[in-house]
N, C-alpha and C positions, 0 to 999 in steps of 0.2 A: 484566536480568542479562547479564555480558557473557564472553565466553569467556575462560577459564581456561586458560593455557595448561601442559602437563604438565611436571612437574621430574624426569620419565626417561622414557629410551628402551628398548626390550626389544629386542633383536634375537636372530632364531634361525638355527641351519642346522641342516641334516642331510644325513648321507653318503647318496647313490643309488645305490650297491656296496657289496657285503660286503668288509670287507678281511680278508685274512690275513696279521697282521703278524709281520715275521721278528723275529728277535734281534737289538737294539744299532743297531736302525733308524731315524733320524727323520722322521718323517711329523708332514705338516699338513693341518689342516682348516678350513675358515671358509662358505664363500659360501651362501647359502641352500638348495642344493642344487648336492650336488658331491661327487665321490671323497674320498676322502684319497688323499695321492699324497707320494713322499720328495724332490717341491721345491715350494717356497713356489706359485712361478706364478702363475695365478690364483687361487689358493684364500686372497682377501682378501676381507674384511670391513671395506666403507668406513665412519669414523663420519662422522654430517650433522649433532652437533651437538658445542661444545666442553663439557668436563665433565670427570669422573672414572669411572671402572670400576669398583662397587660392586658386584658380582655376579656371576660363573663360574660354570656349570654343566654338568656335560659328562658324558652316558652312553654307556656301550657295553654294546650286546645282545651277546651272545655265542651261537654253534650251539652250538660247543666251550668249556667252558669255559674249560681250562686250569688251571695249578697258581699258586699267591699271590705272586708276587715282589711288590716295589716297582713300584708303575707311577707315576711325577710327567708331569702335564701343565701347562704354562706358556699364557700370553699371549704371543705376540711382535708387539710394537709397530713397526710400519713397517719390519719386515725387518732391525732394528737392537739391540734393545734386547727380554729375554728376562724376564718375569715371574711367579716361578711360583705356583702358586694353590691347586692339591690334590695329594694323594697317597694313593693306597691301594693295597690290597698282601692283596688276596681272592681266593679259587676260587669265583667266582659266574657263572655265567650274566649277570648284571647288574651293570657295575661304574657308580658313581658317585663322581665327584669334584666337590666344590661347595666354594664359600668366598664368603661373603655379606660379607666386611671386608675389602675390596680398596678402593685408595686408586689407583687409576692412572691419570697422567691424561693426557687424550686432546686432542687440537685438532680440530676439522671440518677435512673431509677424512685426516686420519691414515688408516690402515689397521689391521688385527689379524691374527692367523691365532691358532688353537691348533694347538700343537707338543709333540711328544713325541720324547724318545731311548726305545723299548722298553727294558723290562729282557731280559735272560737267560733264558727260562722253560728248568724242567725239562718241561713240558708245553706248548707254545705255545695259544692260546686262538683259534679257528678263527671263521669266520664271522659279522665284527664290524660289525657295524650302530652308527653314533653320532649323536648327537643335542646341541647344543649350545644354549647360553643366555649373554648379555651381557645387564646393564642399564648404559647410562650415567646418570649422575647428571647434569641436566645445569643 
């Protein structure tokens, strides 16, 4: 029996600060462990193999909740090019944004971040812990 080799890749991060995000702000997140912070910089996520992006998943714990606007967060592919993937618009302690029917495709080497413009809150939502998910297809 000879080895099978796998047709995806998982890859995770997660933030190692709480952020408290303002109003009308863009923040990005990627590397395995790392802040969110409002420039791209290091906070990339290299792919190792070519494929497609069939999978987004991206949490935030919250202290504070906060009140329900629109929150959209995207894929931005190599610092160029902006893909977006979920949106929700909850007062939860726990926000999730997932989309398992994503077609975006990637070469080895590329890069990713997740990127966000905040909404507006009447309540801003405090002490945001995130946690994120990629699969390539590959």
């Amino acid at each position: 029996m000879g080895y099978i080799q796998p047709t995806s890749i998982t890859m995770t991060c997660m933030s190692n600060t709480a952020l408290t995000p303002l109003d009308a702000t863009d923040y990005f997140f990627a590397p395995p462990l790392a802040s969110v912070g409002t420039t791209i910089g290091n906070r990339k996520m290299y792919i190792p193999k070519s494929g497609f992006i069939r999978l987004a998943h991206l949490i935030c714990s919250a202290g504070t909740v906060g009140t329900d606007e629109a929150w959209t967060w995207v894929i931005r592919k190599n610092d160029t090019t902006d893909y977006s993937f979920a949106m929700t618009g909850v007062a939860s302690a726990l926000r999730v944004w997932t989309n398992n029917n994503l077609a975006i495709p990637v070469n080895a080497g590329d890069f990713i971040t997740f990127k966000t413009t905040t909404p507006t809150w009447v309540t801003n939502p405090d002490v945001c812990v995130f946690y994120g998910v990629i699969q390539v297809e590959t």
